[in-house]
PAKE-151119 format. One record per residue (C-alpha): residue in three letters; y, x, z. Coordinates in nm, 2 decimals. Layout:
<nodes>
(node 'ALA',(Y,X,Z))
...
</nodes>
This chain:
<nodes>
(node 'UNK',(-3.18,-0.95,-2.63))
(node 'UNK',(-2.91,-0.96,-2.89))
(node 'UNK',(-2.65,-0.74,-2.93))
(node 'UNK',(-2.36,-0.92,-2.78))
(node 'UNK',(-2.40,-1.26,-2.61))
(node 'UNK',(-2.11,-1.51,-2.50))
(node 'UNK',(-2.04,-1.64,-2.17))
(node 'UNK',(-1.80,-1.89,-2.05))
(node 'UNK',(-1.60,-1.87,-1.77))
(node 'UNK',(-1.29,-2.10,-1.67))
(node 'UNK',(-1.35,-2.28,-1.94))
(node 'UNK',(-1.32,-1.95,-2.23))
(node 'UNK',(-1.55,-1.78,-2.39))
(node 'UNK',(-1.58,-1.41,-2.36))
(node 'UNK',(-1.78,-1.17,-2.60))
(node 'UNK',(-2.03,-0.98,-2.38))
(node 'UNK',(-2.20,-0.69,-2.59))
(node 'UNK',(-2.50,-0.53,-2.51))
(node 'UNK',(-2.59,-0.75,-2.20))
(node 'UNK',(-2.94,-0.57,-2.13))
(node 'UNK',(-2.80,-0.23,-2.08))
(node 'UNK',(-2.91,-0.12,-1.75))
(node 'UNK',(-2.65,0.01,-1.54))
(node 'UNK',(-2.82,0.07,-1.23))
(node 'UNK',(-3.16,0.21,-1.32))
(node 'UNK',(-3.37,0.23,-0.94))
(node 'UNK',(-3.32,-0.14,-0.98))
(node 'UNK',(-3.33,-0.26,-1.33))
(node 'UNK',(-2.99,-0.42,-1.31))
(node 'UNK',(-2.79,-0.49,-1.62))
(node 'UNK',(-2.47,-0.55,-1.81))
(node 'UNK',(-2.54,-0.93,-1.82))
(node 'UNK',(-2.62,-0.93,-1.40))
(node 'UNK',(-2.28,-0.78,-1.28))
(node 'UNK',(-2.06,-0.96,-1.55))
(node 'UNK',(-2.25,-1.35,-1.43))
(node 'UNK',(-2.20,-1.17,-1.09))
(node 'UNK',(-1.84,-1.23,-1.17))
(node 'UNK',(-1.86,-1.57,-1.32))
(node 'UNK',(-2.02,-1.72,-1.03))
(node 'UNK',(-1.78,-1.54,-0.80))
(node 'UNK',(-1.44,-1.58,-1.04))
(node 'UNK',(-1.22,-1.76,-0.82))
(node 'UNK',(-1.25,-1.46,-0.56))
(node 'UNK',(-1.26,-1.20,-0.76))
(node 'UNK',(-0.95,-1.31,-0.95))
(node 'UNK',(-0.77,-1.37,-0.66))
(node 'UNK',(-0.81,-0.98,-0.57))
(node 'UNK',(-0.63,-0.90,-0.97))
(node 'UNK',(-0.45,-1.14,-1.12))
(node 'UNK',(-0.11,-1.06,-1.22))
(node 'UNK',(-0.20,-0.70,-1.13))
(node 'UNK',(-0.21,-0.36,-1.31))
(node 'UNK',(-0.58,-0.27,-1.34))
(node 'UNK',(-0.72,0.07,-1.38))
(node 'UNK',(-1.05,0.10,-1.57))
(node 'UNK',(-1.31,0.24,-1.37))
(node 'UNK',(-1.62,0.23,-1.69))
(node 'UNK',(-1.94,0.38,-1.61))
(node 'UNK',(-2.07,0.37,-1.99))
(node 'UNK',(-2.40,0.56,-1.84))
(node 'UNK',(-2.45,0.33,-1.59))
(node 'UNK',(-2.41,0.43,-1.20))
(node 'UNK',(-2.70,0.76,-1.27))
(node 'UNK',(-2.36,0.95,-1.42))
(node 'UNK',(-2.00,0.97,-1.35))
(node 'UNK',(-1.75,0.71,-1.47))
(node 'UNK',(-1.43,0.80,-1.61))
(node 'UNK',(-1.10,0.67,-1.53))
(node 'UNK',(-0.91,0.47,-1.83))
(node 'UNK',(-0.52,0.47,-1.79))
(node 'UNK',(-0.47,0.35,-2.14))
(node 'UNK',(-0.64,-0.01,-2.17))
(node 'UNK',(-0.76,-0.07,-2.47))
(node 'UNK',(-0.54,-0.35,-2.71))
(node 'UNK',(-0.82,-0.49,-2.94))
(node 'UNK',(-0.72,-0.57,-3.28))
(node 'UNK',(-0.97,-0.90,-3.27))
(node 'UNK',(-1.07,-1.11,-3.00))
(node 'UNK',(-0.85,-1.27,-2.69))
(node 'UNK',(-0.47,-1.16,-2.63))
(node 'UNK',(-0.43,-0.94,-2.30))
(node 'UNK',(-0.17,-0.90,-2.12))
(node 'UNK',(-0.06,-0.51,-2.03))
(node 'UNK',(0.21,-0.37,-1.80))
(node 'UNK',(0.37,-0.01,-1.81))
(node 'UNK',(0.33,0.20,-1.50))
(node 'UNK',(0.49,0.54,-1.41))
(node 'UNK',(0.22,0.79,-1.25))
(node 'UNK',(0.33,1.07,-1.03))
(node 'UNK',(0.31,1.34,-1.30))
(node 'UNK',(0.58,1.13,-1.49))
(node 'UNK',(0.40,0.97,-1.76))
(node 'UNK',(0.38,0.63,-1.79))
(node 'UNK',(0.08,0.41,-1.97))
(node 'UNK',(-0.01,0.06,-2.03))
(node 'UNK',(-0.23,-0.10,-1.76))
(node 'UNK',(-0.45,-0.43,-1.82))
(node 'UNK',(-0.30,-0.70,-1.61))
(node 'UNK',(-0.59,-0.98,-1.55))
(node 'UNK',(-0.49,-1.34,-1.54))
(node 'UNK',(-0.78,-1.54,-1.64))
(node 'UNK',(-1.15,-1.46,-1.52))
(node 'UNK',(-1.23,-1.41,-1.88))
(node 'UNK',(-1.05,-1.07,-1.81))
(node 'UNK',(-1.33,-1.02,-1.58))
(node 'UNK',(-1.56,-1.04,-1.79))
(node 'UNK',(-1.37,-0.82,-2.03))
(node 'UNK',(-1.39,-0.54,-1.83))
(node 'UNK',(-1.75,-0.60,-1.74))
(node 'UNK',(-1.82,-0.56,-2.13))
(node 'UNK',(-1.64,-0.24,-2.13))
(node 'UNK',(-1.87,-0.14,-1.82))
(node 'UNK',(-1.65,-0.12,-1.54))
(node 'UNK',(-1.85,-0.26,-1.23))
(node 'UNK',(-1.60,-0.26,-0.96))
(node 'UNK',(-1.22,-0.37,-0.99))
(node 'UNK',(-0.96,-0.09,-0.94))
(node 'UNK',(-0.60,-0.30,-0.91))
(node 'UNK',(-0.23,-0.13,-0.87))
(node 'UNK',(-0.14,-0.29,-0.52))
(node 'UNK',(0.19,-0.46,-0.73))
(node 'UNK',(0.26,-0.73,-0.95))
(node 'UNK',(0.33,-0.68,-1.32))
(node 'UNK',(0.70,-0.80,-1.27))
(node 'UNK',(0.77,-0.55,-1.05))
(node 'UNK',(0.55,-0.26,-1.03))
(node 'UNK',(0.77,-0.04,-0.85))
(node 'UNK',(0.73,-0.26,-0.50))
(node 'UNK',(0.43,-0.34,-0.37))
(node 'UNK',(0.32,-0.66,-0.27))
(node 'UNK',(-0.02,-0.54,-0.04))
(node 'UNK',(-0.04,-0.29,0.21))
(node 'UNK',(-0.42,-0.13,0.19))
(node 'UNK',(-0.60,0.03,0.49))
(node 'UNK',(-0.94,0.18,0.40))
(node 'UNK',(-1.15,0.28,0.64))
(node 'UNK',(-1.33,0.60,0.59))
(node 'UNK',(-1.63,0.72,0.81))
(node 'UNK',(-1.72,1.09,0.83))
(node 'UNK',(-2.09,1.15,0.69))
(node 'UNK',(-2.23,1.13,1.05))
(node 'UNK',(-2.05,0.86,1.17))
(node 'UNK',(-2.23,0.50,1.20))
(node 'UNK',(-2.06,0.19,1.05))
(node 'UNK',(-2.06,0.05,1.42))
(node 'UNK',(-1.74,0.34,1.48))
(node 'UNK',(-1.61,0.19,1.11))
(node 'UNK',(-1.63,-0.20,1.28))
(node 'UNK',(-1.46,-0.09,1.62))
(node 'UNK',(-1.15,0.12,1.43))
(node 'UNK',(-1.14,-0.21,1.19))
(node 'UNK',(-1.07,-0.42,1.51))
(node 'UNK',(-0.85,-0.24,1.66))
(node 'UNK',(-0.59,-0.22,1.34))
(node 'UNK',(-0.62,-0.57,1.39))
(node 'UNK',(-0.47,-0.58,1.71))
(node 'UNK',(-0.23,-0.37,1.59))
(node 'UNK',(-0.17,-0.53,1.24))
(node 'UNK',(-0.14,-0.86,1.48))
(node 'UNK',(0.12,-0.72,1.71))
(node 'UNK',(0.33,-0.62,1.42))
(node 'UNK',(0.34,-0.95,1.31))
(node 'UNK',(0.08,-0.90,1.02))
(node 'UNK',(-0.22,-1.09,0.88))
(node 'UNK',(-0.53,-0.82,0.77))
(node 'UNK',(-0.80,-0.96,0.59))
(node 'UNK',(-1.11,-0.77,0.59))
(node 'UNK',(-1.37,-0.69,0.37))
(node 'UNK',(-1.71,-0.41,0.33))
(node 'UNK',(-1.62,-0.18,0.08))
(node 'UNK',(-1.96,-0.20,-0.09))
(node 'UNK',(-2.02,0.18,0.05))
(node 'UNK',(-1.99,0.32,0.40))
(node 'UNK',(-1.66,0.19,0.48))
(node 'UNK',(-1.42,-0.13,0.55))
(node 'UNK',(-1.08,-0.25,0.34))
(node 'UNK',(-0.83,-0.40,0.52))
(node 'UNK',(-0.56,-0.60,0.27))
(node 'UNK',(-0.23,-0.67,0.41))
(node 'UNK',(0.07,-0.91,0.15))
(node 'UNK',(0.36,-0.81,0.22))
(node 'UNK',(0.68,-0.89,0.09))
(node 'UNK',(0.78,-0.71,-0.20))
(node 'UNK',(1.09,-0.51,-0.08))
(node 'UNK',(0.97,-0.19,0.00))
(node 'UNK',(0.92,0.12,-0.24))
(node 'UNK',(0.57,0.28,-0.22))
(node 'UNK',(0.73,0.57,-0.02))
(node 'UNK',(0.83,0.35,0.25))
(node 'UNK',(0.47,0.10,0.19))
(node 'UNK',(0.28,0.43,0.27))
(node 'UNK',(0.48,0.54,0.56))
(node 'UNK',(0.42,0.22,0.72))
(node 'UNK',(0.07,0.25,0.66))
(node 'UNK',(0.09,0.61,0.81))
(node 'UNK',(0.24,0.48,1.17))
(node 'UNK',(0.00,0.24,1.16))
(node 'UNK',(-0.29,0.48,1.14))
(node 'UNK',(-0.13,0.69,1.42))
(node 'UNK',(-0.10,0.40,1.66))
(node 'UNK',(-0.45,0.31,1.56))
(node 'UNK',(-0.57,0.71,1.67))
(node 'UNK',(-0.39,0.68,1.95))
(node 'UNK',(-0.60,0.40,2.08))
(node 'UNK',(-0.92,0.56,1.97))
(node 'UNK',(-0.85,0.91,2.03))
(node 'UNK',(-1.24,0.96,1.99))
(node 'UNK',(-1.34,0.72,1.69))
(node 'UNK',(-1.01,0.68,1.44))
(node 'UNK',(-0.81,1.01,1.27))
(node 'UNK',(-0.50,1.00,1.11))
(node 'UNK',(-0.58,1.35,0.99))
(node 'UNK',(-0.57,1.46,0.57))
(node 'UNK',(-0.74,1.77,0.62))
(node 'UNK',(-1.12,1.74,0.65))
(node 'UNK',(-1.13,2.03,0.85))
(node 'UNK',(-0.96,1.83,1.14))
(node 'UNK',(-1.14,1.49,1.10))
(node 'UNK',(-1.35,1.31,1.36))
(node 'UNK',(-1.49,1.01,1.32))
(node 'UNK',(-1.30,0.71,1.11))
(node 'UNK',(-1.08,0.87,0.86))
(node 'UNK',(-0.73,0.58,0.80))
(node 'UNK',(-0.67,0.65,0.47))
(node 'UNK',(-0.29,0.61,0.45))
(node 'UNK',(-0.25,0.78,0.15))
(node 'UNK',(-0.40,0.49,-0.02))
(node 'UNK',(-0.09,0.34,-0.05))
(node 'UNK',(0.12,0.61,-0.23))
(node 'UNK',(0.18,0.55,-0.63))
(node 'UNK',(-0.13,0.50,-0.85))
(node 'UNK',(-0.36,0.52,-0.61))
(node 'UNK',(-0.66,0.19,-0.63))
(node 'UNK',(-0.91,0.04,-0.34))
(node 'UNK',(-1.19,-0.18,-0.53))
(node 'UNK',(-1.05,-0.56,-0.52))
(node 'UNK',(-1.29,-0.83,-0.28))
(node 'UNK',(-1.60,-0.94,-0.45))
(node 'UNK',(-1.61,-0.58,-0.66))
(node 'UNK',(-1.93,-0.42,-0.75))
(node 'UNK',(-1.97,-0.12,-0.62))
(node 'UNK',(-2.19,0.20,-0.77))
(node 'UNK',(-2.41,0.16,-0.46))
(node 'UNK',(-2.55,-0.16,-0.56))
(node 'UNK',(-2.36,-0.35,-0.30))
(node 'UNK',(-2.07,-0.61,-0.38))
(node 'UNK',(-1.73,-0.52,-0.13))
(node 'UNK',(-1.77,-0.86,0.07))
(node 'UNK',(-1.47,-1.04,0.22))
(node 'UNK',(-1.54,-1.15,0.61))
(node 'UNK',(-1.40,-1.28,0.87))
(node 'UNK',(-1.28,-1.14,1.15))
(node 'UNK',(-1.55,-1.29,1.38))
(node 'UNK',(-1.80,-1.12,1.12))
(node 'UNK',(-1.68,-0.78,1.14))
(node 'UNK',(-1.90,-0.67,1.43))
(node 'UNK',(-2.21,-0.77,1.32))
(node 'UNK',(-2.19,-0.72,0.92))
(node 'UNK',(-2.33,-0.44,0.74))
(node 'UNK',(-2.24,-0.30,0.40))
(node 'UNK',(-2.59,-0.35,0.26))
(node 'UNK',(-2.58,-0.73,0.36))
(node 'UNK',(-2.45,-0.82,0.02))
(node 'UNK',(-2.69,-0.63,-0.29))
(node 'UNK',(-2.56,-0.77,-0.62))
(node 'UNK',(-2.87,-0.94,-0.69))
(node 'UNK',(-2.88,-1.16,-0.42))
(node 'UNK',(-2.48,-1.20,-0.35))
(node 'UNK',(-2.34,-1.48,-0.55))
(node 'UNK',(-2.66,-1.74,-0.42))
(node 'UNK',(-2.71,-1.62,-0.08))
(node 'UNK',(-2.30,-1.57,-0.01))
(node 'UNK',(-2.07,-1.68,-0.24))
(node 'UNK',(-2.22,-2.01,-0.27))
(node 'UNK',(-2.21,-2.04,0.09))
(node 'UNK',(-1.89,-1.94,0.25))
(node 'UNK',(-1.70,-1.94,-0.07))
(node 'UNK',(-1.38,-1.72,-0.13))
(node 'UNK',(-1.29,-1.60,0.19))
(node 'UNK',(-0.98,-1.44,0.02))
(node 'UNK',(-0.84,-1.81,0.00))
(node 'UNK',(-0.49,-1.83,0.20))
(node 'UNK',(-0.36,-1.45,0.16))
(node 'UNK',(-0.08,-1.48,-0.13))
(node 'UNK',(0.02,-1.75,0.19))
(node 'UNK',(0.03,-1.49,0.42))
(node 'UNK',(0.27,-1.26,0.33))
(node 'UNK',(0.41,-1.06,0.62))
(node 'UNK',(0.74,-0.84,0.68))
(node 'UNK',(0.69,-0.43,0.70))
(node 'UNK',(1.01,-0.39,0.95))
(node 'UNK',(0.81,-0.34,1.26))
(node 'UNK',(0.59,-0.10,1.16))
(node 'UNK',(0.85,0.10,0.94))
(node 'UNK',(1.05,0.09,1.34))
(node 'UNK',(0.72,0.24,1.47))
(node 'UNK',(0.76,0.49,1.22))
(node 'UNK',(1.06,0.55,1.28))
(node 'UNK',(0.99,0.60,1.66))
(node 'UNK',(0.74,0.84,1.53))
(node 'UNK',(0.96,1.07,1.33))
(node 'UNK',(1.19,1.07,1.65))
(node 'UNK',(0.94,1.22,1.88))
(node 'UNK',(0.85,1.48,1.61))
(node 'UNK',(0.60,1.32,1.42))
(node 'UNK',(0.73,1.34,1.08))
(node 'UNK',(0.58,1.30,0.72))
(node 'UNK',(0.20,1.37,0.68))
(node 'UNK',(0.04,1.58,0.37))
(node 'UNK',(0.03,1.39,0.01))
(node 'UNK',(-0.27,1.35,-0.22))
(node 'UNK',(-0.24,1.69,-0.43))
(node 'UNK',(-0.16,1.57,-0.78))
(node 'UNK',(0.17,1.43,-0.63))
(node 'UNK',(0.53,1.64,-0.64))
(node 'UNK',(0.58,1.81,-0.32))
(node 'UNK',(0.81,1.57,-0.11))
(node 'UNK',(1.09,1.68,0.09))
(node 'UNK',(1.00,1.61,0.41))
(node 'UNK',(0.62,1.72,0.39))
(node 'UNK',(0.42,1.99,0.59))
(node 'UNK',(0.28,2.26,0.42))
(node 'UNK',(0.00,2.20,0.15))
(node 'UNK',(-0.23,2.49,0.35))
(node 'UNK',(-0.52,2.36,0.54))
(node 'UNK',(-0.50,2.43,0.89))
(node 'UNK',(-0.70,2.72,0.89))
(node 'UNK',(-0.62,2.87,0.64))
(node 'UNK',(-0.24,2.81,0.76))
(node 'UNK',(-0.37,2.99,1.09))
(node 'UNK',(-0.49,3.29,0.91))
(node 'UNK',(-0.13,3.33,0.73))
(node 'UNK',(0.02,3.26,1.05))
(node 'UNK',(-0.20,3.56,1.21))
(node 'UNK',(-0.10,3.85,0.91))
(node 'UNK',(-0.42,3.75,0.71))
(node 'UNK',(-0.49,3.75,0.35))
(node 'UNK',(-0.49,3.37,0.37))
(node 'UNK',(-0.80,3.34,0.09))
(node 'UNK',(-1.01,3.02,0.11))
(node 'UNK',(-1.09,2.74,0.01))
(node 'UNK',(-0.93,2.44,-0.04))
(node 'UNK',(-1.01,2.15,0.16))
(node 'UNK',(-0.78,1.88,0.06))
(node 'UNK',(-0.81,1.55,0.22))
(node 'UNK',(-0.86,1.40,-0.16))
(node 'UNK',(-1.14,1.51,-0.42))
(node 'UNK',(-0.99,1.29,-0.69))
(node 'UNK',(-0.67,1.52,-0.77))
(node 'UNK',(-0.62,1.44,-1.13))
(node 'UNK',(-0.26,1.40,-1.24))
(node 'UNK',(-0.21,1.00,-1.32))
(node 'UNK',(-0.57,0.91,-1.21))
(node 'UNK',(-0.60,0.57,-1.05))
(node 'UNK',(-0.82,0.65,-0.69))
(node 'UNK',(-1.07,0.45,-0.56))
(node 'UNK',(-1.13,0.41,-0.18))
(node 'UNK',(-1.47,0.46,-0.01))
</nodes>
């Protein structure tokens, strides 16, 4: 094949080199499959980023080795204009994020290797306020997806009686996305504490499938990841390809009991779904809810002595935080001990400014 082919998608061209570089070797997969993946599936998947900071997740070794995190887009010299927008990351610095707003940006990104999309939950004219509460869904190894389905169902209820619209989606590994719009009028402090009493009302209902709890240590079953919602933290967008092979599929909510992450390979996706149901993202940016109620619940929380719940680490200790100790470690200390251990932290992505991707 040659080095660089072009595609066309919403009516541009976009420079695509090395289109047979395989990028998911057990299956032969290539370059040139996940980026007319994302032609076929553009309307969706722009849905998910446009007008949005975008970190870039590139795998330049294909899904057999790490990727690494790009905070600084790239601003080529030659080639089409991109839009950028300048972020502030916990550790202070700021950077210049891509901002997609034509599917030709897609495929951008897919020519820089990046397989799934990794968008700031805000808009690039305001990125301080988020405009999309995110609630990812994260299993314990030993737990089946059918806990994952019955926790997604029951934020439902709860997103419902808060006056909220979820829209669900597989997150193309072992876990389920829940994407909330919200009105822009909320710092990410207050976005994630919503999200927090939201995964505590959720535990309460589920005492024995859904935790609210950072520390691993203290997990059981479905892990709400509230912390998903603080500052520079990234879910993969609908209709991204994941590392497993497996594209995070929106659904409906009358799918969500029966559908399985490894419904939707890559291969088969954009013929077999896509083409089918269409973008089942279509009505969100319509559905744009108020975070009052839930910031009340919260509220309600803190009253009754549930305050503040730990940060990811890379973030400045905040003021009304518990103590960054695991809890048994915080025992030992406690007890007279030496305290030595190791650290369990809820997150194994601590990098200063790194954009995070869900399960």
């Amino acid at each position: 094949m040659a080095e660089a082919i072009t595609l066309t998608v919403g009516g541009r061209e976009v420079r695509l080199g090395h289109p047979d570089k395989v990028l998911f070797p057990e299956r032969g997969w290539t370059k040139l499959d996940v980026a007319e993946h994302y032609v076929a599936c553009a309307g969706g998947a722009l849905r998910g980023v446009i007008g949005r900071p975008t970190v870039l997740k590139r795998w330049p070794k294909g899904v057999s080795a790490k990727p690494f995190f790009q905070k600084r887009a790239p601003k080529p010299k030659d080639g089409p204009l991109h839009e950028y927008a300048t972020v502030r990351f916990p550790s202070g610095r700021f950077a210049d994020l891509l901002v997609p707003r034509h599917a030709a940006d897609i495929i951008w990104m897919a020519h820089l290797d990046c397989l799934d999309l990794n968008p700031w939950p805000v808009r690039a004219d305001d990125v301080d306020r988020p405009d999309e509460l995110r609630l990812d869904l994260d299993p314990e190894p030993d737990v089946p997806f059918s806990a994952v389905q019955t926790v997604a169902l029951r934020c439902r209820e709860v997103l419902e009686e808060q006056g909220l619209v979820g829209w669900p989606k597989t997150s193309g590994s072992r876990g389920i996305h829940v994407s909330v719009r919200i009105a822009p009028d909320w710092p990410f402090t207050e976005v994630r504490r919503a999200a927090l009493a939201l995964a505590r009302e959720v535990e309460r209902r589920e005492p024995k499938l859904a935790t609210s709890s950072w520390w691993k240590e203290e997990r059981l079953g479905v892990f709400i990841d509230y912390n998903q919602n603080a500052r520079d933290r990234t879910v993969a967008s609908a209709y991204s390809v994941r590392p497993t092979g497996f594209v995070s599929a929106p659904l409906t909510w009358d799918e969500v009991p029966d559908a399985e992450v490894a419904d939707f390979p890559l291969d088969t996706f954009a013929r077999d779904r896509y083409a089918r149901v269409g973008d089942l993202t279509a009505g969100i940016d319509d559905a744009v809810g108020d975070l009052g109620s839930l910031l009340e619940l919260s509220k309600r929380d803190a009253e009754e002595g549930l305050g503040d719940a730990p940060w990811p680490p890379h973030f400045p200790k905040q003021p009304d935080e518990p103590p960054r100790v695991q809890p048994s470690r915080r025992r030992v200390l406690d007890a007279g001990g030496s305290g030595v251990g190791g650290d369990d932290a809820g997150s194994s992505a601590a990098g200063a400014g790194l954009g995070v991707v869900g399960s």
